[in-house]
C-alpha positions as CSV (number, residue, x, y, z in Angstrom):
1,X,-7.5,-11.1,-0.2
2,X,-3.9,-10.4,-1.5
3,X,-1.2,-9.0,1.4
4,X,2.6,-8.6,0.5
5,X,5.0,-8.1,3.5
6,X,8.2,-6.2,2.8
7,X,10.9,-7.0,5.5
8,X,14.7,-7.5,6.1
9,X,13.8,-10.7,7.6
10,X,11.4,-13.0,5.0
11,X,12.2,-16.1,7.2
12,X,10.2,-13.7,10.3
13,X,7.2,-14.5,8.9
14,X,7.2,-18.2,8.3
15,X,4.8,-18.9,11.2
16,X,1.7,-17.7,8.5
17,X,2.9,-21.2,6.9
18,X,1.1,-22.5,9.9
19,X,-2.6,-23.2,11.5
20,X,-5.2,-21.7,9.9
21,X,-3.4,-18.8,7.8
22,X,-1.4,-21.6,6.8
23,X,-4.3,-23.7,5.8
24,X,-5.8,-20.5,4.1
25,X,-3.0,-19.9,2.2
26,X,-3.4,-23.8,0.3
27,X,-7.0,-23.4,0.1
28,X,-6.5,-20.2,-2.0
29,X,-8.5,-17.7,0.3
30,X,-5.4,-16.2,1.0
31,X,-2.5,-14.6,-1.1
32,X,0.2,-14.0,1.1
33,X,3.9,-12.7,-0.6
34,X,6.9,-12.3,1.2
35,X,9.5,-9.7,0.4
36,X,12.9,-9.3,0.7
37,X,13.9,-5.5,1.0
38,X,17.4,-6.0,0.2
39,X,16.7,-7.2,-3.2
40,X,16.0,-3.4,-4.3
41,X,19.1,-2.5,-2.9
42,X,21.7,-1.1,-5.1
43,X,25.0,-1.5,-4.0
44,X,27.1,-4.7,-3.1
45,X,26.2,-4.3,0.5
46,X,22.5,-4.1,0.1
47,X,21.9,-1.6,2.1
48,X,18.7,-0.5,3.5
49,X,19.6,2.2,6.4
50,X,21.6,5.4,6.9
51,X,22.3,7.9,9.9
52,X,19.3,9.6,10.8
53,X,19.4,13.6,9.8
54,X,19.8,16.1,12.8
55,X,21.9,13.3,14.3
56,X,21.2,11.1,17.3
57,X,20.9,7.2,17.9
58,X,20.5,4.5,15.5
59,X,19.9,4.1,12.0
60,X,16.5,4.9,9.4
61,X,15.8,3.2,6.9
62,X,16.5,4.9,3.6
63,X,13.2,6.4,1.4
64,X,15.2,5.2,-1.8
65,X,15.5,1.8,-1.0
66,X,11.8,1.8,-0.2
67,X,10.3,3.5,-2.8
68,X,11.4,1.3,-5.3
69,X,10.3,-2.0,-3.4
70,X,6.8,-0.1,-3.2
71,X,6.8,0.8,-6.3
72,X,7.2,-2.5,-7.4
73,X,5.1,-4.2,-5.3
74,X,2.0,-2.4,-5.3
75,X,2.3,-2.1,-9.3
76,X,2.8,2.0,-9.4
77,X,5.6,2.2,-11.9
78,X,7.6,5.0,-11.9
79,X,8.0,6.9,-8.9
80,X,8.6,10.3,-10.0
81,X,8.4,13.3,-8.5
82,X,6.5,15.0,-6.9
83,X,3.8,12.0,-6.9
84,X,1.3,14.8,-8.4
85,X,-0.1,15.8,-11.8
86,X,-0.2,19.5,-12.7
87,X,-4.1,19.1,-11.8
88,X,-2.7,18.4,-7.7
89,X,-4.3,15.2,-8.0
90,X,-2.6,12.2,-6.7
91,X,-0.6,10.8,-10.1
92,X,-2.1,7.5,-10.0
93,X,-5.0,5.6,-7.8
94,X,-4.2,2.1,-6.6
95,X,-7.5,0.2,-6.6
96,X,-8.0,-1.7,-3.5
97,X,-4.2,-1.4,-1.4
98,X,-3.8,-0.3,1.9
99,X,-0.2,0.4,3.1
100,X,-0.1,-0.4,6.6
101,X,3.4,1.0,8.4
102,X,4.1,-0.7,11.8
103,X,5.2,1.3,14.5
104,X,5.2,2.4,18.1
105,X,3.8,6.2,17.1
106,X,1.0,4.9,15.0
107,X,-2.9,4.8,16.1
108,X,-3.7,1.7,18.1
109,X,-4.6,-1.6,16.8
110,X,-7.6,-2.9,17.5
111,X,-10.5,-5.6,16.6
112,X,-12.1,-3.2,14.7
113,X,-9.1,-2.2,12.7
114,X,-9.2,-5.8,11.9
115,X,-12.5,-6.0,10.9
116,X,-12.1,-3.3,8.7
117,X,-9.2,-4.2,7.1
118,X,-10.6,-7.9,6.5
119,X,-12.8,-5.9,4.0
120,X,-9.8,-4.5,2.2
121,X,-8.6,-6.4,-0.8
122,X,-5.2,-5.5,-0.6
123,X,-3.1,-4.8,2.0
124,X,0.5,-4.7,2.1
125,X,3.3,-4.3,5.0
126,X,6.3,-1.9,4.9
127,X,8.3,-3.6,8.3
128,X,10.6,-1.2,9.7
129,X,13.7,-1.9,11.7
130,X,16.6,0.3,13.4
131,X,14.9,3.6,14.1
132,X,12.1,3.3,11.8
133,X,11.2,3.9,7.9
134,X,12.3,7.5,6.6
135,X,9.0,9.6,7.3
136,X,9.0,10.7,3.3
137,X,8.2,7.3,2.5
138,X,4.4,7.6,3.8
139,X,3.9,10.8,3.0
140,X,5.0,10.3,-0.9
141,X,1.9,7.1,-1.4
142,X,-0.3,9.4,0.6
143,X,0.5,11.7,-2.4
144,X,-0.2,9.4,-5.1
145,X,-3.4,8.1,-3.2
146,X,-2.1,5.3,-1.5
147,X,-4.5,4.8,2.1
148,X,-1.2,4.7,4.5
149,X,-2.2,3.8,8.2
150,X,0.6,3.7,10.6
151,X,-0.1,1.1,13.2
152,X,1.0,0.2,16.8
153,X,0.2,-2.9,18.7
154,X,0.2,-0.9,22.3
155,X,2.2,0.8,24.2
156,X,5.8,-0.7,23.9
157,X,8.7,-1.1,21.6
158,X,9.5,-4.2,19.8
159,X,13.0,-4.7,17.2
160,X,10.9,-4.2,14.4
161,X,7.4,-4.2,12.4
162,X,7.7,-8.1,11.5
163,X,6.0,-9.3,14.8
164,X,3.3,-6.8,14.4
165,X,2.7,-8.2,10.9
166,X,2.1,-11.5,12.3
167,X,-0.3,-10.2,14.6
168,X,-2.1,-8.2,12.2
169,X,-2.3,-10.5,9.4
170,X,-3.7,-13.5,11.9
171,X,-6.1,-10.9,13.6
172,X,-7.5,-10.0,10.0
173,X,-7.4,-13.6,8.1
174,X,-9.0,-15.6,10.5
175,X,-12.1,-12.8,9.5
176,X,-12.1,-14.1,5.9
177,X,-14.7,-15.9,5.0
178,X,-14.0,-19.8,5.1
179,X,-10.7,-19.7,7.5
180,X,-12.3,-20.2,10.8
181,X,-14.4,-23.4,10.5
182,X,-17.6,-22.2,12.8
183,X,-18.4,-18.3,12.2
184,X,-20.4,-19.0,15.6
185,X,-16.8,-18.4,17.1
186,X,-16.3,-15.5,16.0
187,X,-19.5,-13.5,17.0
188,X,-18.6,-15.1,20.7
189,X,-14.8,-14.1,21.4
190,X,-13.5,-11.5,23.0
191,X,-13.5,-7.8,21.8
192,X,-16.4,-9.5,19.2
193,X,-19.7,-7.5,19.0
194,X,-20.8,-7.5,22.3
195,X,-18.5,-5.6,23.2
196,X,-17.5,-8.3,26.4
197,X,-14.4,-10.3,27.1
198,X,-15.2,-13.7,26.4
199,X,-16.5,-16.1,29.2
200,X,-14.3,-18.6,30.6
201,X,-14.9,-22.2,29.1
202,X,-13.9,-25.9,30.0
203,X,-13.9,-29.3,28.2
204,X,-13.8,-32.8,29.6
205,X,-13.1,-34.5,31.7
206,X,-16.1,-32.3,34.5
207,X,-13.8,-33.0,37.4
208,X,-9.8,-32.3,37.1
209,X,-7.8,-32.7,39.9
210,X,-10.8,-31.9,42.5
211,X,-11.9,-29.0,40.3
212,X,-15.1,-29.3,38.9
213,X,-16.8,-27.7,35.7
214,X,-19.9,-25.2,36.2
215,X,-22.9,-27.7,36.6
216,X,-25.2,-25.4,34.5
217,X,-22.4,-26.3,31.3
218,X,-23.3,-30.2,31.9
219,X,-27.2,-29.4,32.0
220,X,-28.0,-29.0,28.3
221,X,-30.3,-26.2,28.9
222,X,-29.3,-23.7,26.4
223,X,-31.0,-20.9,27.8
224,X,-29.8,-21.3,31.2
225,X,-25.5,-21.9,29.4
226,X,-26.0,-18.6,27.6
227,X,-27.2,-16.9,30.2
228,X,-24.5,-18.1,32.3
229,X,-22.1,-17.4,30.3
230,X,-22.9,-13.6,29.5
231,X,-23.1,-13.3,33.3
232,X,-19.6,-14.3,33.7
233,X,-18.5,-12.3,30.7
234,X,-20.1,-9.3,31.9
235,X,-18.5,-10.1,35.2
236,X,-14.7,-10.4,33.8
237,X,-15.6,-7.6,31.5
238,X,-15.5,-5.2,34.4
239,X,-13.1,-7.2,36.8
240,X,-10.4,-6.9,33.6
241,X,-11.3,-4.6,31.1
242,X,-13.4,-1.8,32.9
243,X,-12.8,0.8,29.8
244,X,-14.5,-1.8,28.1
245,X,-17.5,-2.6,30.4
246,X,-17.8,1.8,30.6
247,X,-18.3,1.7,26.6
248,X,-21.3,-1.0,26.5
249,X,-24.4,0.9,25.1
250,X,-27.1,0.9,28.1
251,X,-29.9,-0.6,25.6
252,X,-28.3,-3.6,24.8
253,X,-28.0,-4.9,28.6
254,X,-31.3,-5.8,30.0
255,X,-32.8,-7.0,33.7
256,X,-30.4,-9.9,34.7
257,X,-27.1,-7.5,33.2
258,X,-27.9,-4.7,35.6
259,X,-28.1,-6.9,38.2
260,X,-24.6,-9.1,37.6
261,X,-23.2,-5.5,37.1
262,X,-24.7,-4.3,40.5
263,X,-23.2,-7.6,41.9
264,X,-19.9,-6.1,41.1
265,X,-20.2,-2.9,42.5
266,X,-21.8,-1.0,39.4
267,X,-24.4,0.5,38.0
268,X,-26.1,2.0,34.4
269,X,-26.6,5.4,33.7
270,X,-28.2,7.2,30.8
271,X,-24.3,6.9,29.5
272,X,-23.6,3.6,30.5
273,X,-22.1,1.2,32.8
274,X,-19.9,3.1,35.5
275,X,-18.9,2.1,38.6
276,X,-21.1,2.9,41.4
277,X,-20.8,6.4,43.0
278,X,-18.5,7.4,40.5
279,X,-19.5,10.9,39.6
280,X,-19.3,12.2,35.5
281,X,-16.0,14.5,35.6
282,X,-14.1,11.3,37.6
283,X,-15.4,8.9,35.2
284,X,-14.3,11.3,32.4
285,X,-10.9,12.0,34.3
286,X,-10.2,8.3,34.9
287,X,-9.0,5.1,32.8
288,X,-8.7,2.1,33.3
289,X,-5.0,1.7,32.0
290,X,-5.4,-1.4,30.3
291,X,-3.8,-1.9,27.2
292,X,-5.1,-3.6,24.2
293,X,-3.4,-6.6,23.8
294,X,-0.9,-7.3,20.9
C-alpha cells in the first residue's frame, strides 16, 4: 500500500518512523510519503490560507494551493476546468486513490473504515488547519473521479487533520498483511469481528501487590480460558459500550452468552441484546452516548 500525507507540518508525522508502521515502512509493506504543502505555494511567503468568504473567524485554506499539491501528488496533470469532458464524465480515473479529508463534519471513523480502507491501494491525506480546506477542493476530485471521504475521529475539535492521520494510518497498517506479527491478535481485539470489547488480560508475575490473576488463565484448559474470556468481554461490552452489546446479531451468542448477559441485567430479543424491560420505541429513542474512540 502507497499513502502520501500532505500537511503544513511534515515533522507531525514522524511518529509513523516508529513501532510497527515504522518497521513496515523498512520492510517495504508500506509506502508512506510526506508532503510539505508550502512547497506548491507561489509567493515568497508560501502561503497556504486566506479570509474565509462571507466573513467570520479564522482562516481557510486556499483551493489553489491545494489543487496543485493534488494534482501532483496523485499524478492527474493538469487541473483544468471544469474537471469534466464534454461527455460529463469525470476527465480522468485515478486507479486505486482514495482522498481522505480530516475533519470534525465528516462521517465517523471507525474499525470498519479501517478495514476497508486497508484494502485500498492508495490512499492519500489532505491535513487541514485554521478553519479547514476550501470546500471546492473535494468537490473538484469528486469531479474527476477521485473517491473523497471526509473523515472525523469523534466528536471534538483538534488544531488540525495531522493527528487524525496518525490515527488513521496506524488503525489501517497494522491491517496489512505482515505488520502485526500474530494475525490471532487481530481477530481478538476490540471492535474486531465479534463485535465485543476485548477481555481484560494479565502477564506474570500471578500475584502483584496482593492482586492475583484469574485462576482459570493459569489452568491451561483452553476451552475453559476462551470461555472465560468471552464472558468477561461480553460483560465489559455492555458495562462500557452498550451501543455495541445492542448491535450483536442474536445467532451468534448461544446458551452461556444469554446467561452472562442476564447476569448483567439483560436479555435477547428477536433484535438483539437489550437491556431488560426496555421496551422497542425506548430502545430506538435511547443511546448509549459513547463515542468511538480516536
Amino acid at each position: 500500500m502507497r499513502i502520501d500525507v500532505l500537511t503544513i507540518f511534515p515533522e507531525y508525522l514522524a511518529p509513523l518512523d516508529l513501532s510497527l508502521v515504522g518497521k513496515a515502512r523498512t520492510a517495504g509493506l508500506l509506502d508512506l510519503r510526506v508532503h510539505d504543502l508550502r512547497r506548491w505555494a507561489t509567493d515568497r511567503h508560501r502561503t497556504v490560507d486566506d479570509t474565509p468568504l462571507g466573513g467570520g473567524a479564522g482562516m481557510v485554506m486556499r483551493p489553489d494551493v491545494w489543487g496543485e499539491a493534488l494534482d501532483e501528488v496523485l499524478g492527474l496533470g493538469d487541473g483544468g476546468e471544469p474537471g469534466r469532458g464534454p461527455d460529463h464524465e469525470p476527465d480522468h480515473e485515478p486507479s486505486g486513490v482514495e482522498l481522505l479529508v480530516p475533519t470534525p463534519s465528516g462521517e465517523r471513523f471507525t474499525q470498519r473504515t479501517a478495514e476497508r480502507l486497508a484494502g485500498v491501494p492508495r490512499l492519500a491525506f489532505a491535513c487541514g488547519r485554521y478553519e479547514g480546506i476550501d470546500a471546492r477542493v473535494a468537490e473538484h476530485y469528486r469531479g474527476r473521479g477521485v473517491r473523497v471521504t471526509e473523515l472525523s475521529l469523534g466528536d471534538y475539535v483538534l488544531n488540525g487533520g495531522e493527528v487524525a492521520a496518525l490515527v488513521v494510518v496506524e488503525a489501517v497498517a497494522r491491517l496489512l498483511p505482515g505488520v502485526v506479527g500474530n494475525p490471532e491478535s487481530l481477530v481478538e481485539e476490540s471492535h474486531g469481528v465479534a463485535g465485543l470489547l476485548e477481555y481484560p488480560v494479565y502477564t506474570r508475575p500471578p500475584v502483584w501487590r496482593g492482586h492475583e490473576a484469574p485462576e482459570v488463565l493459569l489452568s491451561g484448559h483452553h476451552a475453559r480460558i476462551a470461555r472465560w474470556r468471552r464472558d468477561r468481554a461480553l460483560e465489559r461490552t455492555v458495562q462500557r459500550r452498550p451501543d455495541l452489546a445492542a448491535a450483536l446479531d442474536p445467532a451468534t451468542l448461544d446458551r452461556h452468552d444469554r446467561e452472562i448477559l442476564a447476569g448483567c441485567a439483560w436479555e435477547v430479543g428477536p433484535d438483539g441484546p437489550h437491556p431488560a424491560g426496555a421496551g422497542s420505541d425506548e430502545r430506538d429513542a435511547g443511546g448509549s452516548g459513547a463515542l468511538t474512540p480516536e
